[in-house]
C-alpha positions as CSV (number, residue, x, y, z in Angstrom):
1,X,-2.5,-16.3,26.8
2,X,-2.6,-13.9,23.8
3,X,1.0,-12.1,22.6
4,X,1.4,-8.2,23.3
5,X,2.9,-7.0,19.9
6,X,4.0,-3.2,20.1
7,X,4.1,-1.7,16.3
8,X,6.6,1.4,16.4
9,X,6.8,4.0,13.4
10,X,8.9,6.7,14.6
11,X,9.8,9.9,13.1
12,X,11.7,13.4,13.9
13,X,9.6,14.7,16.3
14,X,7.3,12.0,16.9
15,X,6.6,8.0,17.7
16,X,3.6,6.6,16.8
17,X,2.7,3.7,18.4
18,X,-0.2,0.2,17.9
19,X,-0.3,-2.1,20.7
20,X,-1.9,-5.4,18.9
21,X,-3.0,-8.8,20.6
22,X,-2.4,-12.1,18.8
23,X,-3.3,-15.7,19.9
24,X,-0.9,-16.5,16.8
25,X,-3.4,-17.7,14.6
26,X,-5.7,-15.4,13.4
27,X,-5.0,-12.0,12.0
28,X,-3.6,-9.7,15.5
29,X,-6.4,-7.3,17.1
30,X,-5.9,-3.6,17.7
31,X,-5.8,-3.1,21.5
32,X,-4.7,0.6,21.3
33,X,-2.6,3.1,19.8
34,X,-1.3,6.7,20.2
35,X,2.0,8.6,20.0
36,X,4.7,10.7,21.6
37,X,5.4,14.1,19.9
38,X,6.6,17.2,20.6
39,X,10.0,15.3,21.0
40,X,12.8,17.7,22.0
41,X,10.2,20.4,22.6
42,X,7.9,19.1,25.0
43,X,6.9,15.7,25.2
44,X,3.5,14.5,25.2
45,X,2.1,11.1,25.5
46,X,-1.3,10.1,24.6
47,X,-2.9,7.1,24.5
48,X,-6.1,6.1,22.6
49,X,-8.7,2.8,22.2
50,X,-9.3,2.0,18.9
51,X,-12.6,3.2,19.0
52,X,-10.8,6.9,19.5
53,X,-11.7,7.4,23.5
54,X,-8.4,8.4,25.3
55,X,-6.9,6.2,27.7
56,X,-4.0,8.0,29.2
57,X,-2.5,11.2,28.8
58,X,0.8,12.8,30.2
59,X,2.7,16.4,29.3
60,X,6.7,17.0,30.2
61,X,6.5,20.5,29.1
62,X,9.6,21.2,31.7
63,X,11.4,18.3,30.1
64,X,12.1,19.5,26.8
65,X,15.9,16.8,26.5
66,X,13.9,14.1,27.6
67,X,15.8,11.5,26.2
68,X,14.5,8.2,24.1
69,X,15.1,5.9,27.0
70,X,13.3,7.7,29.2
71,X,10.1,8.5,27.1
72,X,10.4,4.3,25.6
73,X,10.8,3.4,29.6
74,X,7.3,5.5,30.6
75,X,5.8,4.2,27.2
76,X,6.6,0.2,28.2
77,X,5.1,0.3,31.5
78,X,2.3,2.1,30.0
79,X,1.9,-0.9,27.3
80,X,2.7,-4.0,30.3
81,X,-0.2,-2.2,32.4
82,X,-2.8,-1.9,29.7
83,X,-1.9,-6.0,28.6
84,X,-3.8,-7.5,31.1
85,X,-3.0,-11.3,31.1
86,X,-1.3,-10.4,28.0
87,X,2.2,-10.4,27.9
88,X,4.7,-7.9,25.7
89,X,6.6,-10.3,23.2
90,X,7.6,-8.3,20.6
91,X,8.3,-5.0,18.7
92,X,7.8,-4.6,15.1
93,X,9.3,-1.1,13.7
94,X,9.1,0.3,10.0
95,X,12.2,1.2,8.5
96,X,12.1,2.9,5.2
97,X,15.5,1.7,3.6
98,X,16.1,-1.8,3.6
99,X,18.6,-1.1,0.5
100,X,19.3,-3.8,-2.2
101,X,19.6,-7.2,0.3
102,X,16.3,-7.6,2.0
103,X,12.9,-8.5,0.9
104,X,11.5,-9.7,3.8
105,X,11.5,-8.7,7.8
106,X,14.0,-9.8,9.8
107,X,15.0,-9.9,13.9
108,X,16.6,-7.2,14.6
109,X,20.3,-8.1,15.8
110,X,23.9,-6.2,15.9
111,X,25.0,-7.3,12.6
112,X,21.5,-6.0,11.1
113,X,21.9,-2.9,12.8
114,X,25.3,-2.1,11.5
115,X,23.9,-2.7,7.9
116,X,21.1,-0.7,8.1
117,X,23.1,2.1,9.4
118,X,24.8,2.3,6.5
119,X,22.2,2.8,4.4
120,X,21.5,6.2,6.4
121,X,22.9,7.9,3.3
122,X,20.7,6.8,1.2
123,X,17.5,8.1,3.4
124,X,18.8,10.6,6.0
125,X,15.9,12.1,6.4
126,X,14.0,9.2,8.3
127,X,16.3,6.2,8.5
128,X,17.7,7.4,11.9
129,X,14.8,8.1,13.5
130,X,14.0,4.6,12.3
131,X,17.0,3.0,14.0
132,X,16.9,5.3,17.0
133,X,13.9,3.8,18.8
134,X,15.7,0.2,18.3
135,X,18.3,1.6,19.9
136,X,16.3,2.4,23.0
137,X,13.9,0.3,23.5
138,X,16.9,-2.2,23.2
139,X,18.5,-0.7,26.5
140,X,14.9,-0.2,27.8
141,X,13.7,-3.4,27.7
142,X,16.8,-6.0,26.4
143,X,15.1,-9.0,26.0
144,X,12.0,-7.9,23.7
145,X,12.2,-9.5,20.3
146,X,12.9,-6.4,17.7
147,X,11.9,-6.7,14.1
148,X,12.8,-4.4,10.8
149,X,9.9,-4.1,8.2
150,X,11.4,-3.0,5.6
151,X,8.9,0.0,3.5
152,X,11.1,-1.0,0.1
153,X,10.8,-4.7,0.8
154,X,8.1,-4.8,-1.7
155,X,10.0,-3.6,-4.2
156,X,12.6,-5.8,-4.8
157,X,10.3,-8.0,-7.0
158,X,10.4,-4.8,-9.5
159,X,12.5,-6.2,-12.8
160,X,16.5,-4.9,-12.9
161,X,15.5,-2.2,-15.6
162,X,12.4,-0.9,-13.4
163,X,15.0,-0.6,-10.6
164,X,18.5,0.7,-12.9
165,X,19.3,4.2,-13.6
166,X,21.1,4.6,-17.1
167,X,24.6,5.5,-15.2
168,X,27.9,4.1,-15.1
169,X,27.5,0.5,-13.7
170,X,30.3,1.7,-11.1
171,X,27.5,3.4,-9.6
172,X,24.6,0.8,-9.6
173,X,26.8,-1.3,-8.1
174,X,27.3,0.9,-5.4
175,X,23.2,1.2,-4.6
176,X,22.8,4.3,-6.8
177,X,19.5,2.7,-8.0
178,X,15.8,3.0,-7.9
179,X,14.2,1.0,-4.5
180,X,11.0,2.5,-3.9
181,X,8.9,3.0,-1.0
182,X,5.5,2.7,0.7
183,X,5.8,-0.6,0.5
184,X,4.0,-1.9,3.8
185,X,1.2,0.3,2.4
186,X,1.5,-1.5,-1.2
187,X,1.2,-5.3,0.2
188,X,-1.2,-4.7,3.0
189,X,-3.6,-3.3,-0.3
190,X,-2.3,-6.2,-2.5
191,X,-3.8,-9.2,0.3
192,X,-6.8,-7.5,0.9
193,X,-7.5,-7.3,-2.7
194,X,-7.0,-10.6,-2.3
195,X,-9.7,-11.1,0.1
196,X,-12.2,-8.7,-1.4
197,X,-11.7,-10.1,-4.8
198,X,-9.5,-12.3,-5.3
199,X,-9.6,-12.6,-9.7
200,X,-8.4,-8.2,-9.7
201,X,-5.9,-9.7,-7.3
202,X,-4.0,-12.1,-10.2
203,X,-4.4,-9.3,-12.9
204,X,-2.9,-6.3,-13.5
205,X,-3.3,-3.9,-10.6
206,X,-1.9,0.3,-10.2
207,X,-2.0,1.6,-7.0
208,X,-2.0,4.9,-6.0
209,X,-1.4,5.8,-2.3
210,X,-1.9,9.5,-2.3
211,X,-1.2,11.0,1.2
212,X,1.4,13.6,2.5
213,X,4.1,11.4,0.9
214,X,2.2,10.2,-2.7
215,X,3.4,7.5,-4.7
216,X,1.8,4.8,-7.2
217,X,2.8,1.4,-7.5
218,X,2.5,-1.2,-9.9
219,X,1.5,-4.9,-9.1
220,X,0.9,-8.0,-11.2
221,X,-0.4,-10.6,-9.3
222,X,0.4,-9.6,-5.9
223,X,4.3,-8.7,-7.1
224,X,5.2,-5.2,-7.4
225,X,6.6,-4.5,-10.9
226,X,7.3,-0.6,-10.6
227,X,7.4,2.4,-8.8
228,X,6.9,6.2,-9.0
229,X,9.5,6.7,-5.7
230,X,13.1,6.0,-7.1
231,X,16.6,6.0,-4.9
232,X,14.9,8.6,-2.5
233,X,11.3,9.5,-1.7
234,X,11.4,12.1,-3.2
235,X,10.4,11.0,-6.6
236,X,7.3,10.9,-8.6
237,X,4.0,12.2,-7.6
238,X,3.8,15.8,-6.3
239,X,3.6,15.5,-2.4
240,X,2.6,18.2,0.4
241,X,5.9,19.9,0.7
242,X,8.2,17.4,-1.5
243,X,8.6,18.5,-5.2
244,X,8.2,14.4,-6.7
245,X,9.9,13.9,-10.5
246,X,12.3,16.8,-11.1
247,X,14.7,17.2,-13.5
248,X,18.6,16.6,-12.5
249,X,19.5,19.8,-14.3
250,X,17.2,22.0,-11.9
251,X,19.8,20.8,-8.8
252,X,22.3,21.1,-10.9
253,X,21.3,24.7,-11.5
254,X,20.5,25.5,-8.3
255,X,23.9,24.5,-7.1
256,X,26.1,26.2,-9.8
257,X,24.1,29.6,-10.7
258,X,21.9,30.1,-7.4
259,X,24.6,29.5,-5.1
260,X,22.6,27.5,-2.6
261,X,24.2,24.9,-0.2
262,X,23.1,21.5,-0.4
263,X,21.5,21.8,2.9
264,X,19.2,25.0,1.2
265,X,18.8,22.4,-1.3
266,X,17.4,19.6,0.6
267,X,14.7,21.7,3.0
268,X,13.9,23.1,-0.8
269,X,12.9,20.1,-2.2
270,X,11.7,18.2,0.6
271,X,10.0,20.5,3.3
272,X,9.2,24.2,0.9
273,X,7.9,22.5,-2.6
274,X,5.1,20.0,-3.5
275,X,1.6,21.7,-3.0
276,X,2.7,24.4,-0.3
277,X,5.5,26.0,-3.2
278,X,2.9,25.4,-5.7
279,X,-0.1,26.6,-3.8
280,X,1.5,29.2,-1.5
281,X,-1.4,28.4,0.7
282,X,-1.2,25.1,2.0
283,X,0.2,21.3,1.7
284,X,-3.0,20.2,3.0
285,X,-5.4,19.1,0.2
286,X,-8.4,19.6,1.7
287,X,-7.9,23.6,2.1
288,X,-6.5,23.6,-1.5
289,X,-9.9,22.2,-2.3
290,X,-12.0,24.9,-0.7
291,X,-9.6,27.6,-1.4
292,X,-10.6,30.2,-3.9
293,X,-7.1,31.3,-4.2
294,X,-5.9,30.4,-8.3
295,X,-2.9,29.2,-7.0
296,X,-4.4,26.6,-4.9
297,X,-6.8,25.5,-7.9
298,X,-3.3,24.8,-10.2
299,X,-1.5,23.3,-7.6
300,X,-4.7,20.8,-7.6
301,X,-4.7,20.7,-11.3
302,X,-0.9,19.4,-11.5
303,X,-1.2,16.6,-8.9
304,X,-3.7,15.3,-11.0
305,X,-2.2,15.4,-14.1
306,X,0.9,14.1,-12.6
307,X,-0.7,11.2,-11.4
308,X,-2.7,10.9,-14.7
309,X,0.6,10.6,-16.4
310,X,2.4,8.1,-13.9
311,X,-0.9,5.4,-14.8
312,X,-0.1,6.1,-18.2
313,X,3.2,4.9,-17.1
314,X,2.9,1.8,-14.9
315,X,-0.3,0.6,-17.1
316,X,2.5,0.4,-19.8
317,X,4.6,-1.6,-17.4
318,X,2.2,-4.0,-16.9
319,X,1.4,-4.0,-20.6
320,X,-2.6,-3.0,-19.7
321,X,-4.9,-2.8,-16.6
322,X,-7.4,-4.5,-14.8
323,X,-7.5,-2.1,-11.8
324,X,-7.2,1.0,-10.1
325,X,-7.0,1.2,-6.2
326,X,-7.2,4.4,-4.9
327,X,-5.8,4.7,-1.0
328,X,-3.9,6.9,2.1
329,X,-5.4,10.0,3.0
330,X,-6.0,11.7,-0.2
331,X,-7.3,8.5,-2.3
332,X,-9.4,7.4,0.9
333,X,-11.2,10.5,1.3
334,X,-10.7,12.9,-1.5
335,X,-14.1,12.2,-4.2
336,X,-12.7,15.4,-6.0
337,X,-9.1,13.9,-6.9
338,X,-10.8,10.8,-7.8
339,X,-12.8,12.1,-9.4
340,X,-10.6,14.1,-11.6
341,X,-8.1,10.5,-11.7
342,X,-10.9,8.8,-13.2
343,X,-12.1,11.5,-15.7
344,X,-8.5,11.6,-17.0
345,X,-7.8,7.9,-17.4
346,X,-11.2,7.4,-19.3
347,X,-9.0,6.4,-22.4
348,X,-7.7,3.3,-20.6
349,X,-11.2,2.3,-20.0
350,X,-12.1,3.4,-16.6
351,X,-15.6,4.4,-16.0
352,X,-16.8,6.0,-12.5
353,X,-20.0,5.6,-10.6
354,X,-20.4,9.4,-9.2
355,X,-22.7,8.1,-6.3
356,X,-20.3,5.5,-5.3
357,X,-17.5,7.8,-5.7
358,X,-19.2,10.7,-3.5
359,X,-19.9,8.3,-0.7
360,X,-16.2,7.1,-0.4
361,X,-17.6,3.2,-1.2
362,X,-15.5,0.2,-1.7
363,X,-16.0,-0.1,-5.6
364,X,-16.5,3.3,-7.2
365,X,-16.3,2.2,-11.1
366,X,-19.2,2.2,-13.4
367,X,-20.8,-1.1,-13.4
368,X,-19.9,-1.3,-17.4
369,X,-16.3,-0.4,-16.7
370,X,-13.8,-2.7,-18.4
371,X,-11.7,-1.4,-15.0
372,X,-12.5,-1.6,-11.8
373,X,-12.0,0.9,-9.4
374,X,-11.8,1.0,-5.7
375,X,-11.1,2.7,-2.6
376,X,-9.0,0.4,0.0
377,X,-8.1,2.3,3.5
378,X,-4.7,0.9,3.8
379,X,-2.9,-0.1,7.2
380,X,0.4,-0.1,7.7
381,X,1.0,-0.8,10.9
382,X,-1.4,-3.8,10.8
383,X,0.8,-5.0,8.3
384,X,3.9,-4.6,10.4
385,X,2.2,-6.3,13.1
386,X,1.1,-9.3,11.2
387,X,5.2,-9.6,10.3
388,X,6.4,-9.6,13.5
389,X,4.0,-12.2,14.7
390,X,5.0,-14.2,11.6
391,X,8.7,-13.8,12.5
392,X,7.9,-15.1,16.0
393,X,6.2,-17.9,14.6
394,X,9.6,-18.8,13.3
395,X,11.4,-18.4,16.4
396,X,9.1,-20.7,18.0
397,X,9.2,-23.4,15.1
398,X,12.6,-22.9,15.1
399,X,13.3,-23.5,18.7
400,X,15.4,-20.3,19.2
């Protein structure tokens, strides 16, 4: 009998959902996958095969308080009707902050819980949505095995000076440091480099996951070494409505000669900068793209050169580079920002293929390219299902 594992990834207004089989040997296989938004609003549940044909489909609009339970009861019957002669053994969530102590998933239990509540501080924007689902799927269905995947796990391989701020060690030791994020995203690409060649794999590798949320990561063989996203994710790369690497002073200023609340302050660098404040048109690259609008073309033109400068950066971590991955939304499916990437890095080596480039192919670097260059779709949920069947593996070994 295969294992039902149900891969949650919730957020504000919104849980997305995988529902994976596993015979617990080879890799799990997608069975389905959809979401619940409009959360608070009016719920909507939709359902999808992984070919994109929709299953099921179900509208509350009269039920805008619809609590978790409720919408986490409708979505496990759903999930024990579709198994079959499968049978529901697990959930595996993502949760952003995993803080200084854990570099690897865990079972979910009441001690964990309590610690990864306190580290709501140091994401509050999207650790309790995190922990919320656990919550109710815990009173929902009480004796499903709950695991944490942790998206700075990853990270914690990163030297003490990659991860240390140059403040009062008071400080640091209170986790004022730099953890990183979009780490599920950074090891799923790290083993199927692995796979697809495995000598890039054991050299020195940057990645750059440019999405929504945009960050670059580098990795020598396999092991993450540094990262553009700091003690929030908020740092680095330009994102769609986040303003990446931004000097203290500005807050600072913002604070004392603005006036503004650090409330004003927070939906001001997280939801109204990026390339929406840059642009004043959109956050979405793909309209920036085809937009004649100049400010669209230079809020382009600085997300490049931001993420030109950050491979500077992380090549000089890694003390040179053997590889450039390009993934996410963005690097999967932009040939113009790769494009640009590529032209801009030509002094580290990099040479494009244009052809392979404008046909979004595997390898995109020049066969004569002392770099290689690829584009990897990444998959983090496939990633946090593969850890939650490894964790059960353990339980079973273990006996528990």
């Amino acid at each position: 009998m295969h294992d039902g594992i149900l891969v949650i990834n919730a957020g504000s207004s919104s849980i997305k959902f995988s529902l994976y089989l596993s015979d617990g040997d080879d890799k799990p296989v997608l069975s389905s996958k959809g979401q619940v938004e409009g959360i608070n609003v009016a719920p909507h549940f939709i359902a999808k095969a992984p070919h994109g044909a929709v299953l099921t489909e179900q509208h509350w609009p009269d039920q805008p308080n619809m609590s978790h339970e409720a919408l986490f009861k409708y979505l496990i019957e759903w999930v024990e009707d579709h198994l079959g002669d499968a049978e529901l053994k697990a959930a595996g969530h993502r949760v952003v902050h995993g803080g200084s102590l854990y570099s690897q998933p865990l079972l979910i239990n009441d001690d964990l819980m309590t610690e990864l509540e306190a580290l709501v501080p140091l994401a509050p924007l999207h650790q309790p949505h995190n922990l919320a689902p656990i919550r109710a799927l815990a009173k929902v269905h009480p004796g499903l095995a709950q695991v944490a995947c942790f998206d700075t796990a990853f990270h914690r391989s990163n030297p003490w000076m990659a991860q240390s701020f140059a403040l009062p060690r008071k400080l640091t030791g209170e986790g004022v440091k730099r953890y990183g994020f979009h780490g599920l995203s950074y090891e799923y690409i790290a083993r199927q480099l692995r796979q697809l060649s495995p000598a890039t794999a054991r050299g020195r590798v940057v990645v750059a996951h440019l999405g929504s949320g945009a960050s670059m990561c580098a990795i020598r063989e396999g092991k993450s070494v540094a990262s553009t996203m700091g003690f929030t994710a908020l740092d680095g790369l330009p994102m769609g409505t986040r303003t990446g690497c931004l000097d203290a002073g500005v807050v600072l200023y913002l604070l004392q000669q603005k006036g503004m609340t650090a409330k004003e302050i927070e939906d001001l660098l997280y939801k109204q900068s990026g390339l929406i404040g840059v642009s004043g048109v959109s956050n979405d690259m793909r309209v920036l793209l085809e937009s004649s609008e100049p400010h669209a073309a230079e809020a382009v033109e600085l997300f490049v050169y931001r993420i030109s400068r950050e491979l500077g950066s992380l090549t000089a971590a890694l003390g040179g580079i053997d590889a450039l991955v390009f993934t996410a939304g963005i690097g999967e499916r932009s040939p113009q920002v790769r494009e640009r990437v590529c032209r801009h890095a030509e002094w580290l080596g990099i040479r494009l293929d244009d052809e392979a480039n404008a046909r979004d192919a595997q390898q995109i670097s020049a066969i004569d390219s002392p770099v290689s260059v690829w584009v990897i779709p990444t998959d983090e949920e496939m990633m946090i299902a593969r850890h939650t069947r490894e964790v059960l593996h353990a339980l079973r070994s273990s006996g528990a």
